[in-house]
N, C-alpha and C positions, 0 to 999 in steps of 0.2 A: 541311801545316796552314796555314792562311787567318792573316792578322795577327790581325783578329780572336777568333778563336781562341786564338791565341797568349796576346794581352791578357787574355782570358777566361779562361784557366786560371792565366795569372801571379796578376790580382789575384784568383782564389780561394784562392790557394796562399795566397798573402800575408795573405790575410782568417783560414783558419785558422791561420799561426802565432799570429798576433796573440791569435786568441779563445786557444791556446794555452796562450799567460803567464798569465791571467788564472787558467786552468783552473787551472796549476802553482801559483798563487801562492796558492788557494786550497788544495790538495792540503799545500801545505807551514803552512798556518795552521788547517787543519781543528779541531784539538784546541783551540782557545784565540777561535775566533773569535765565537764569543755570547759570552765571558767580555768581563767589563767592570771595571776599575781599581776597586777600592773604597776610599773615601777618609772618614774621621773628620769633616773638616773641611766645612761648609757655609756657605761666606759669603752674605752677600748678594746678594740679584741682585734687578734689576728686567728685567718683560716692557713692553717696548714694542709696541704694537697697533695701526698704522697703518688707521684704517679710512675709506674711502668709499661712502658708498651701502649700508652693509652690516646693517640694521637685519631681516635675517631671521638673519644669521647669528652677531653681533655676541652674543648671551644666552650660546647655546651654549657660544660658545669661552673667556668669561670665568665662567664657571661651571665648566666644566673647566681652569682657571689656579687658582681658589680652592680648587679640590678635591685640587690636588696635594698629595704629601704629600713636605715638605720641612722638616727639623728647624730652619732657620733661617726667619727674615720677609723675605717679598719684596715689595716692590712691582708695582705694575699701572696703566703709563700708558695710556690711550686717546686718541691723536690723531686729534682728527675731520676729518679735512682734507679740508673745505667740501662736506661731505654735504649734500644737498637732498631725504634722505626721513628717517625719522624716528631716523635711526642715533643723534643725541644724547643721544633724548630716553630710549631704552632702556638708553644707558651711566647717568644717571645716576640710575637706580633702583640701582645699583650700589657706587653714594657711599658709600652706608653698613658697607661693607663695607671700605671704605679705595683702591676703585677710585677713579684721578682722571683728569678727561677736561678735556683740553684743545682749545679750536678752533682752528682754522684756515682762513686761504684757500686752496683748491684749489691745489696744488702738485706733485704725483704723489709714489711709496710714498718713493723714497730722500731726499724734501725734507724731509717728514714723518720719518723716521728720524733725521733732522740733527739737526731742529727740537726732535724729543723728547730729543736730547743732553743737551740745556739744562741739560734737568731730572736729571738721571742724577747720583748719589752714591752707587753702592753699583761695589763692583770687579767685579762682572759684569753683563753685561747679555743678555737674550733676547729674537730680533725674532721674532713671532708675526704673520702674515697674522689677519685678522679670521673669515675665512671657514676656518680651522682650529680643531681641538679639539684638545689633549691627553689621554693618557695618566696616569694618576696618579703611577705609579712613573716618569715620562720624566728627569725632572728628575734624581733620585738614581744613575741609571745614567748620566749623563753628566760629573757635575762631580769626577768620581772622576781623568778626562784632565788636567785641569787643575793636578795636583801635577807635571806637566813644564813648567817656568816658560817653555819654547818654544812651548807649545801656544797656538795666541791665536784659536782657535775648533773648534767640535764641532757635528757635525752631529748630529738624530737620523735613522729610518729611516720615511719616509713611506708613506701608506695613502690608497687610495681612500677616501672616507667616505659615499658611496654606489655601486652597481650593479644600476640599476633599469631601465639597457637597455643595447643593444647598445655602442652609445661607451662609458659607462661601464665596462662589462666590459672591452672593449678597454685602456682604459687602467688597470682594474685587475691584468691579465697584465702591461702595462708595467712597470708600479712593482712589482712582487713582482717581476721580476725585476732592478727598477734598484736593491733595496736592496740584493742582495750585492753588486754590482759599486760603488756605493759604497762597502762598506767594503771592498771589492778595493782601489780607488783610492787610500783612506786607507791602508793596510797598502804601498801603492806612491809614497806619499807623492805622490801627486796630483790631488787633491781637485781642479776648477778650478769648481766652485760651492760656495757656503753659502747654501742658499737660507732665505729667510723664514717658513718652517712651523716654528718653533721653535728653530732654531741657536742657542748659545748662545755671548759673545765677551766676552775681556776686553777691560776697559774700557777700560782705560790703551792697551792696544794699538791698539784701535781708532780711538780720540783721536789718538795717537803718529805713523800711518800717513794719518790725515787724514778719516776717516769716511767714507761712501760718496759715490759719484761720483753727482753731481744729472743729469749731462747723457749718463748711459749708459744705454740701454736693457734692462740685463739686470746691473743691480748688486752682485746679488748672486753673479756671475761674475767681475764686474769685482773685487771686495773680496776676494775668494779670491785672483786673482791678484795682488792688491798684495800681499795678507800673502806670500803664499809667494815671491815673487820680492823680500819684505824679509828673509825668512831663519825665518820663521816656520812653525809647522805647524799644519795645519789636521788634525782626528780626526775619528772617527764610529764613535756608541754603535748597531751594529746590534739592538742589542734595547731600545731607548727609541722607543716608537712613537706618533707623531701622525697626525692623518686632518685630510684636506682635499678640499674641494671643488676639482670639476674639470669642463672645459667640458661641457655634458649633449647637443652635436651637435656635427656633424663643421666644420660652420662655425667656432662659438668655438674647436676644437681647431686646426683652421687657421692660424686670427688669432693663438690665442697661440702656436703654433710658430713662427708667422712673428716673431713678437716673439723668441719664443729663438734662434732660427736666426741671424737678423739682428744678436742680441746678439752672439753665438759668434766669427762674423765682425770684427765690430766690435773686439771686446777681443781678438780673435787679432790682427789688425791693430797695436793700440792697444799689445800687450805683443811683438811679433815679436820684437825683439830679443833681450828675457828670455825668452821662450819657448824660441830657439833657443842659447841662453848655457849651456852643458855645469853653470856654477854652481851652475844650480839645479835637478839632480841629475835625478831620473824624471820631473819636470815638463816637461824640454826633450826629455823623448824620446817621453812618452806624448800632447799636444798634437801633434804632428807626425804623428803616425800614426793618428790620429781623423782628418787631412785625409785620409789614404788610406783608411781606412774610408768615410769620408762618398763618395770619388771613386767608388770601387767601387760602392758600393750605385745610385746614381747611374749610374754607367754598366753595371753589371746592367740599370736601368731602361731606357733606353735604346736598350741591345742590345734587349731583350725588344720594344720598341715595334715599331723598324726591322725587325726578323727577321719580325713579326707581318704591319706592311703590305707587306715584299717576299714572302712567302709568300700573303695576300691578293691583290698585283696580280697574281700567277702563275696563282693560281688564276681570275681574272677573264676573264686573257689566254687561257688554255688552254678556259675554257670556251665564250666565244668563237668560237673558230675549229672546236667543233662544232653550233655556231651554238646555245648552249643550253640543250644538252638534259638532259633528266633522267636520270642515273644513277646506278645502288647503287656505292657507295663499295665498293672492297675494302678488306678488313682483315689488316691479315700486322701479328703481332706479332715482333720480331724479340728474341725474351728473351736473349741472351748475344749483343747486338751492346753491350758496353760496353767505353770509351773512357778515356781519362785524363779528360776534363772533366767526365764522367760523377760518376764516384770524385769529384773534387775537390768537384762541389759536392754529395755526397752527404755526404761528410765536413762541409763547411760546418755543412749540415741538423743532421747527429748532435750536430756541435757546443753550435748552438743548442739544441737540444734539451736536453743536456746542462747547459747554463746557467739553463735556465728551471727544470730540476731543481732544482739547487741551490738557485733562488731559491726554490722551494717550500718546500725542508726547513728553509734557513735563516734564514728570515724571518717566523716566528712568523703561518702562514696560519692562521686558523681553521678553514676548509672549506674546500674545492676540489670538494664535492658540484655539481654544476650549472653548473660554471666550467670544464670540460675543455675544451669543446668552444672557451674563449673562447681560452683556451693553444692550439688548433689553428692557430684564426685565424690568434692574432697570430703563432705562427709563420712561419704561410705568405705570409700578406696583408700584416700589419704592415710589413716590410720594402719593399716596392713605393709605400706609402703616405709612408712615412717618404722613400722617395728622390725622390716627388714632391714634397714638405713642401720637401725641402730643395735641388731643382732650382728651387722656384718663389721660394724666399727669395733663392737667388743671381741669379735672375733679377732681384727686384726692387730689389735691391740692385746691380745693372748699371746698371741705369737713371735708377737715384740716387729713386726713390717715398719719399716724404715715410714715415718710420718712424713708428708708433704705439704707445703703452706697452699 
């Protein structure tokens, strides 16, 4: 067997242990994992709403923050950080309702997030992207986590909030299947995002840890991994469900992977040490082996590329030297010529397949009418896409290209 080869079936072996634990760790949680803490107590919390430019999406999502239904009063900051279309002018029809908006000069999301600190006097607080809606019940199925005085943030479980073509669909197979494997990750204690489509964080904690970092591209990675590598824990309410908008072509999906991709890098870099520090328990083992997932996939691609043009120049050479000409292809199917690499990445296949499952059942789809065909795709496709995404971010990130939020 060729090195190649070799490499090719190691890292699929390796690819399915991995998917493996996940399967198991779902298998050992199955009976309890939509259940969610329920708690008496409802403190305070303010949403903070960083928006720029966001005046088509801006009504929306503060219409669904006032619709929530939460036994306690929350506040609802809107910072406008230095919008130049008409995002102001549509928060403060909102005044009257007890939304308060403040301006700002152009900063980007985590300055903004600081800036609205300021103001914050209630023990929790919720950072909400502008271009997201909630859920009604989101709120009550999450603050239930928070009677573990270690907990210092909760994610909810996010939604496409449109699929009106192809990318869209694409990315709506994603996220159905990224919500079980985040609360896999929380049940493994290794959340290493809290993104901004509604996470909810104490306050004190946050303050305590230093707020988020202005000068990181993907902050809301970065702040997960401070808390966790300060001893803290981050949770996630699989059935508290928000929806967001998401890039609508393969461009913007690009640009913002490139931004996540880049981030990942960066605060892997930035946390190495805690990363690999045994301290801080599933953190330091599950981070390290997302690098051998991401190598794999990546060098799947790779392989696939190289095998394509050496079997292309063959054919070119060979056809050639009969000077030519046209002829019918023979066909010999060879049904029972399988191999070990065969099995291994057929195993992979099942795997995933097996995940996308779950993400079906467990993640409160409404339909899957009309969307089958898009779980094919991203099966098959997705993955090639993905390892391009993230050969082209290590590339630009070799070369040191000016990063963009």
């Amino acid at each position: 067997m060729e090195i190649i080869d070799l490499a090719f079936l190691a890292f699929n072996l390796l690819a399915i242990y991995l998917s493996l634990v996940w399967i198991i760790i779902y298998i050992s949680n199955r009976k309890t994992i939509l259940r969610y803490p329920r708690t008496k107590k409802f403190p305070a919390i303010t949403f903070i709403v960083p928006a720029f430019n966001e005046e088509k999406n801006i009504e929306k999502c503060l219409n669904s923050i006032l619709n929530v239904d939460y036994p306690s009063k929350f506040k609802i900051l809107v910072i406008n950080d230095g919008s130049t279309d008409k995002t102001a002018e549509v928060v403060k029809k909102f005044e009257k309702y007890g939304v308060r908006l403040v301006n700002k000069k152009r900063g980007g999301k985590a300055v903004a997030l600081n800036f609205a600190m300021k103001f914050v006097n209630t023990d929790f607080v919720a950072c909400l992207d502008a271009d997201t809606y909630v859920t009604k019940d989101y709120l009550k199925k999450m603050m239930g986590y928070f009677k573990d005085e270690n907990v210092a943030a909760v994610t909810p479980s996010t939604k496409v909030s449109e699929i009106s073509n192809f990318v869209y669909k694409l990315q709506w197979a994603e996220y159905a299947l990224s919500l079980i494997l985040r609360k896999l990750f929380a049940l493994f204690d290794c959340q290493f995002t809290v993104p901004g489509v509604g996470s909810v964080f104490r306050t004190s904690v946050l303050r305590e840890v230093g707020l988020f970092d202005e000068n990181s591209l993907t902050e809301d990675m970065e702040i997960a991994l401070r808390l966790q590598t300060r001893g803290y824990k981050i949770e996630n309410s699989l059935i508290s469900y928000v929806y967001t908008e998401c890039p609508k072509d393969f461009v913007g999906l690009f640009k913002q992977r490139m931004r996540w991709y880049r981030g990942y890098m960066e605060n892997f870099k930035k946390y190495s040490k805690e990363i690999f520090d045994l301290k801080n328990g599933n953190l330091s083992v599950f981070l390290p082996t997302t690098i051998i997932w991401i190598s794999f996939i990546i060098f799947m691609l790779l392989l696939q590329v190289l095998s394509l043009s050496y079997s292309f120049y063959n054919s070119v050479t060979l056809w050639k030297m009969i000077n030519y000409a046209i002829m019918l292809p023979s066909i010999s199917l060879e049904l029972f010529k399988i191999d070990s690499m065969h099995i291994a990445l057929s195993l992979s296949l099942f795997i995933g397949l097996v995940m996308v499952v779950l993400g079906i059942k467990t993640s409160g789809i409404e339909k899957i009418k009309g969307k089958k065909l898009s779980y094919l795709i991203y099966i098959i496709l997705y993955p090639y896409f993905f390892a391009f995404m993230w050969f082209c971010a290590i590339v630009l990130e070799f070369l040191g290209v000016r990063k963009r939020w």
